[in-house]
C-alpha positions in Angstrom: 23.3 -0.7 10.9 20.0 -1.0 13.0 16.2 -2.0 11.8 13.2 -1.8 13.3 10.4 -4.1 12.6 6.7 -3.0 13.5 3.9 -5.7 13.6 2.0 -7.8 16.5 3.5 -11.1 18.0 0.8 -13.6 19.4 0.8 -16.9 21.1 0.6 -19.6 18.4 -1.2 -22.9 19.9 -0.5 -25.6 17.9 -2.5 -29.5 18.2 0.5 -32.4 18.3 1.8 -33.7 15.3 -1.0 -33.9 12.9 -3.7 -33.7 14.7 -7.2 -31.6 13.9 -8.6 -28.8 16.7 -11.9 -30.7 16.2 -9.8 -33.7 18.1 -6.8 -32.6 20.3 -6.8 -32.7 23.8 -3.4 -30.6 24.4 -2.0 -28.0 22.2 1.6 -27.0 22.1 2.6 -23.3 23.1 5.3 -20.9 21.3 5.3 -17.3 20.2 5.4 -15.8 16.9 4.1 -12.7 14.4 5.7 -11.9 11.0 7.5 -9.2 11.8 9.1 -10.7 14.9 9.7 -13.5 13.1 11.9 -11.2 10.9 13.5 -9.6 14.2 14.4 -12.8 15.9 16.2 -14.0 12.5 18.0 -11.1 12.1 19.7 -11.0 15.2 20.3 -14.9 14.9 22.4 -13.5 11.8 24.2 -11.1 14.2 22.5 -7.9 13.3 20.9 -5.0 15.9 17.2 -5.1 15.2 14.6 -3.7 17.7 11.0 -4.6 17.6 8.1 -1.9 18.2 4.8 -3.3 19.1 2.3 -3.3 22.6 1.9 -6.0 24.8 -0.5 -6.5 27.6 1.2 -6.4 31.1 0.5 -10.2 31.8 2.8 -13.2 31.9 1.8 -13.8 28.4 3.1 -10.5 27.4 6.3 -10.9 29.5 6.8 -14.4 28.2 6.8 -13.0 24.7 9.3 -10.0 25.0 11.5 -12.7 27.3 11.2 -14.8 23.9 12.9 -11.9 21.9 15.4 -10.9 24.1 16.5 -15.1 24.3 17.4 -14.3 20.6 19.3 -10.6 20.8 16.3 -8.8 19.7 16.0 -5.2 21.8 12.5 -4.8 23.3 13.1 -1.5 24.6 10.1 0.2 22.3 7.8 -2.5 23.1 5.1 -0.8 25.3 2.7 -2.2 27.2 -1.1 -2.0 28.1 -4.4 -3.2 28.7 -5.6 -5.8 26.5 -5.1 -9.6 25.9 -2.0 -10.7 23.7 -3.3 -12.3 20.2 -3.8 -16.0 19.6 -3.6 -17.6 16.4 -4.2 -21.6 15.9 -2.1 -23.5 13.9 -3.1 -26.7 12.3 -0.9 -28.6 10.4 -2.1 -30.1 7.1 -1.0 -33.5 5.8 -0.9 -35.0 1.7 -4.3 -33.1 -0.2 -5.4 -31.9 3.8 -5.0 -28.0 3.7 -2.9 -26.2 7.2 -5.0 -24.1 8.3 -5.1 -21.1 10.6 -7.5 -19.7 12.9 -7.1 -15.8 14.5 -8.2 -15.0 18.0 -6.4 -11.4 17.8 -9.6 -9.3 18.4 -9.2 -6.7 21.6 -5.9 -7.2 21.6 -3.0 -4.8 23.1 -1.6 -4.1 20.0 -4.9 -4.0 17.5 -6.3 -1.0 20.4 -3.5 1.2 19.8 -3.8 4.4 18.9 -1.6 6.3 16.7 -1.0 9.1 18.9 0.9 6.5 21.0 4.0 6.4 18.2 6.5 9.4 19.2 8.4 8.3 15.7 11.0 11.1 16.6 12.4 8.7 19.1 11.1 5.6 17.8 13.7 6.3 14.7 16.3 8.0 16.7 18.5 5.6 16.0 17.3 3.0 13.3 18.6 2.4 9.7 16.0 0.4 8.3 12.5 -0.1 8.9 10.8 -3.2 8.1 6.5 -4.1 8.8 4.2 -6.4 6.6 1.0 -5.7 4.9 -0.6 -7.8 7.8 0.1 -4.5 10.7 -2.0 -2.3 8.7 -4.8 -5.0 8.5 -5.0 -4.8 12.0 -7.1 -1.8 12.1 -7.9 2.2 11.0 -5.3 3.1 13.7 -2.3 1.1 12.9 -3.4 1.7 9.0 -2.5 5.3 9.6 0.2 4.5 12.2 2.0 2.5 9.0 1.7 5.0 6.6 2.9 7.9 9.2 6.2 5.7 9.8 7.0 5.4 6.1 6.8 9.4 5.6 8.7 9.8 8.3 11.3 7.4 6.9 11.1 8.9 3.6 11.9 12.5 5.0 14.7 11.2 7.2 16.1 8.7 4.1 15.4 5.4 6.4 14.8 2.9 3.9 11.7 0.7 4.4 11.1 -2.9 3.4 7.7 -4.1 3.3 6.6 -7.5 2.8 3.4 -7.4 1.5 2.2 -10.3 3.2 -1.7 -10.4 2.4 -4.1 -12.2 4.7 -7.4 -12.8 3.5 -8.5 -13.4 6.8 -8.0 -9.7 7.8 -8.8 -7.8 4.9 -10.3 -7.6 1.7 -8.1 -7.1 -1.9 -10.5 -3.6 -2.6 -9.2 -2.6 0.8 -5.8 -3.8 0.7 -5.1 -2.1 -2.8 -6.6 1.1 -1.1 -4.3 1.3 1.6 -1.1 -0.6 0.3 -1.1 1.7 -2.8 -0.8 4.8 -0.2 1.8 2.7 1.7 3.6 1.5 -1.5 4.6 5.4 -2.4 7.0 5.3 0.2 8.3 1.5 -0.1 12.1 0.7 -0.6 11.9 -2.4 -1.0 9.3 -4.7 -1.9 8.3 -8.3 -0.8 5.4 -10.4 -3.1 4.6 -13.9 -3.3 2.0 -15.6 -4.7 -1.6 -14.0 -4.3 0.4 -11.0 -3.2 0.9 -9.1 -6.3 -3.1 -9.2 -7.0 -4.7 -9.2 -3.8 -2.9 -6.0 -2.8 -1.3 -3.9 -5.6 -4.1 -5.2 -8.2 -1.5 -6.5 -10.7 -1.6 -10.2 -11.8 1.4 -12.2 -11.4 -0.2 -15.6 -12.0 -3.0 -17.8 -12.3 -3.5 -19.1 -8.9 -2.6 -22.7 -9.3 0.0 -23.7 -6.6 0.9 -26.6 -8.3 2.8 -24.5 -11.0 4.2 -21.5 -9.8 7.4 -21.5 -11.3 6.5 -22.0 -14.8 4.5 -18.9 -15.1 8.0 -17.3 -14.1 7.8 -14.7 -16.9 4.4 -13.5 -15.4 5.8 -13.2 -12.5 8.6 -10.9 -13.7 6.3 -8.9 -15.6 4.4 -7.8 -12.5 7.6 -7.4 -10.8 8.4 -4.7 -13.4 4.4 -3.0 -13.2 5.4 -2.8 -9.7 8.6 -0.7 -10.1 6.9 1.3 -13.0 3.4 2.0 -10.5 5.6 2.9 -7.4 9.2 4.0 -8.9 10.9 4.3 -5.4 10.5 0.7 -5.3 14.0 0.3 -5.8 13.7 -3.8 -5.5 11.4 -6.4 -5.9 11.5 -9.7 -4.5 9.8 -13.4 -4.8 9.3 -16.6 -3.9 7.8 -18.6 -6.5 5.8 -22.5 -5.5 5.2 -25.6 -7.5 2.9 -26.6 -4.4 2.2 -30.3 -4.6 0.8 -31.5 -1.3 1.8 -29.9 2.2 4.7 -31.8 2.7 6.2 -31.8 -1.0 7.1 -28.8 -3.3 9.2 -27.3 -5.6 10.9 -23.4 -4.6 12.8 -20.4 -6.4 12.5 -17.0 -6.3 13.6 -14.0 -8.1 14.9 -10.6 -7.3 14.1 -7.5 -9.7 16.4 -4.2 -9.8 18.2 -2.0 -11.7 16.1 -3.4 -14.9 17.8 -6.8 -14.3 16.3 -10.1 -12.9 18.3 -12.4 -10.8 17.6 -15.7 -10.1 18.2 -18.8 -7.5 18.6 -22.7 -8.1 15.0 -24.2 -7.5 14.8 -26.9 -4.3 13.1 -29.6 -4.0 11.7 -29.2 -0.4 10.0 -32.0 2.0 8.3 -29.7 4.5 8.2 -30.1 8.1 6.0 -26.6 8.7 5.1 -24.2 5.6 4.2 -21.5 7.8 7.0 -18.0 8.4 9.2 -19.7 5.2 8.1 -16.1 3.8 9.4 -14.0 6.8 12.6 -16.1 6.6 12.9 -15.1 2.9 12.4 -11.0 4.2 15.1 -11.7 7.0 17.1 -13.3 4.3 17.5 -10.7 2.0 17.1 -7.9 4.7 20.9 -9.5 6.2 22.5 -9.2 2.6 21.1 -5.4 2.2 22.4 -4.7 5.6 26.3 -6.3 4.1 26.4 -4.9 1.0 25.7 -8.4 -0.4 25.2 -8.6 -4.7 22.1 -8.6 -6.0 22.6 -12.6 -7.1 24.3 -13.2 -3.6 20.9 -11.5 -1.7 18.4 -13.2 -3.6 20.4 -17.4 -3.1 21.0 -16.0 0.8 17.1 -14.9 1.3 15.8 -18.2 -0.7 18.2 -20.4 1.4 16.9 -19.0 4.5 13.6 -19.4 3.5 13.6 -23.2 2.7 15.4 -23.9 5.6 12.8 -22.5 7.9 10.2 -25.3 6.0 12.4 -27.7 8.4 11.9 -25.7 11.4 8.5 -26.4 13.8 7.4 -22.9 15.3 7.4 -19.4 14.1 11.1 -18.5 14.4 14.0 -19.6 11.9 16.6 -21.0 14.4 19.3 -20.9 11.6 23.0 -19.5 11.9 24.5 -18.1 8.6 26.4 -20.9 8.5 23.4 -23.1 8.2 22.1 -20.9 5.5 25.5 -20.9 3.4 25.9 -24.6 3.9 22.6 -25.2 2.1 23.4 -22.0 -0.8 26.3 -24.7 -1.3 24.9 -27.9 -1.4 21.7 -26.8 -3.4 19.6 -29.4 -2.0 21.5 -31.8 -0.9 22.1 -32.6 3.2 24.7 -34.1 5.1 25.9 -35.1 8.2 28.0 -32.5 10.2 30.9 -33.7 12.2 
């Protein structure tokens, strides 16, 4: 089995340790983008997955398809361009101090492209599974319709497609999301939501927007779970991560997996994070694996949510996690120890 992922990598610059960008002299360099992020992992996990995006024809942009082939990721439908590769600042948050992000994407290779440039006859020639975010279509008119023109092409040749719906405030407003998700969501498979997600982009409410107890409006959450699956009925799945956010470094984590008109559930951790950012892309890789190997429903939903909070211990974008890390933590639900 094959995927394709579809979404924008950009060098991530990141001030030391806890430091602000008002105060850093030096930031540290790595590469990242949701749906890479979800490429790199699944080859990690010994899967073929190939990544489809534009890179300028710079260092930067050789530096960043040399990062995915490191990892087993195929770069072959990566095309490149004129533009500048995307930056995004990362700075970390400490205790009640928010992380916080900053984009530097605009004029990009990949936010220029044009649709035309997607022959998705040979783009899908051979690919099993297609997987993007909500964040690609952000991007721009072009890789809006690009999205949606991939998912009807899936549909037609029975590709499934797993979308994460990933929403960025940053990027895009919830009236436009909802106008251009709800055309996308018609042709979804599978069906990632967190938090804000469920509202933001599909309109429906899954809870009340305090972090601090996520989990205990779990039966809100399952109820938009099932609007979802009623609104779009070949959403054959629908996944989340639910947060009892504390402070950066402290928090609570579960999540729950709706299909087949039953709810499955994980064991909840008790997480002391390193990094909260790409625990969300881990979670998609996660449970993208167990579709790919025929996992259970149950089994899926533990392997995507150990992924995930394992990634909270990882500094950078990628999840540099074997399966045997992830089924070492599925077993030990929460508790570490030393490896000899």
């Amino acid at each position: 089995m094959r995927v394709l992922t579809f979404g924008e990598m950009m060098l991530r610059l990141k001030p030391p340790a806890n430091e602000r960008i008002l105060q850093t002299q030096t930031f540290e360099a790595a590469y990242g983008g949701a749906e890479a992020n979800v490429a790199v992992s699944l080859a990690l996990l010994g899967n073929e997955v190939a990544y489809l995006s534009k890179f300028p024809d710079n260092l930067l942009g050789q530096t960043a398809t040399a990062t995915l082939r490191k990892y087993g990721v195929d770069t072959s439908k990566i095309l490149t361009g004129n533009g500048r590769l995307g930056i995004y600042f990362f700075e970390k948050g400490a205790s009640v101090r928010s992380t916080n992000v900053v984009y530097d994407r605009a004029y990009s290779a990949f936010s220029q492209m044009k649709a035309t440039e997607f022959n998705w006859d040979e783009i899908f020639k051979d690919i099993d599974y297609f997987y993007f975010s909500g964040i690609t279509p952000a991007i721009s008119d072009e890789l809006e319709y690009a999205a949606l023109e991939a998912c009807k092409f899936c549909k037609a040749h029975e590709i499934p497609v797993v979308c994460d719906l990933n929403y960025r405030g940053k990027m895009w407003t919830p009236e436009k999301a909802q106008t251009v998700m709800g055309k996308i969501m018609e042709y979804v498979t599978v069906c990632i939501a967190h938090d804000e997600d469920f509202e933001a982009t599909l309109g429906i409410k899954a809870f009340d927007g305090d972090d601090s107890r996520g989990i205990e409006q779990k039966e809100s959450f399952k109820a938009a779970m099932e609007k979802v699956q009623v609104h779009y009925p070949n959403c054959k799945m629908v996944a989340s991560i639910l947060r009892n956010i504390y402070s950066v470094e402290d928090s609570e984590w579960t999540a729950l997996l709706l299909t087949d008109g039953v709810f499955y559930e994980t064991p909840t951790y008790k997480m002391h994070v390193m990094e909260g950012v790409a625990a969300g892309d881990a979670f998609g890789a996660g449970l993208l694996h167990g579709l790919l190997h025929d996992y259970s429903p149950s089994e899926l939903v533990q392997f995507g949510l150990a992924a995930s909070v394992l990634k909270l211990t990882i500094s950078g974008d990628l999840n540099l996690i074997s399966q045997a890390d992830i089924r070492n933590v599925m077993k030990s639900n929460n508790g570490a120890r030393l490896e000899r």
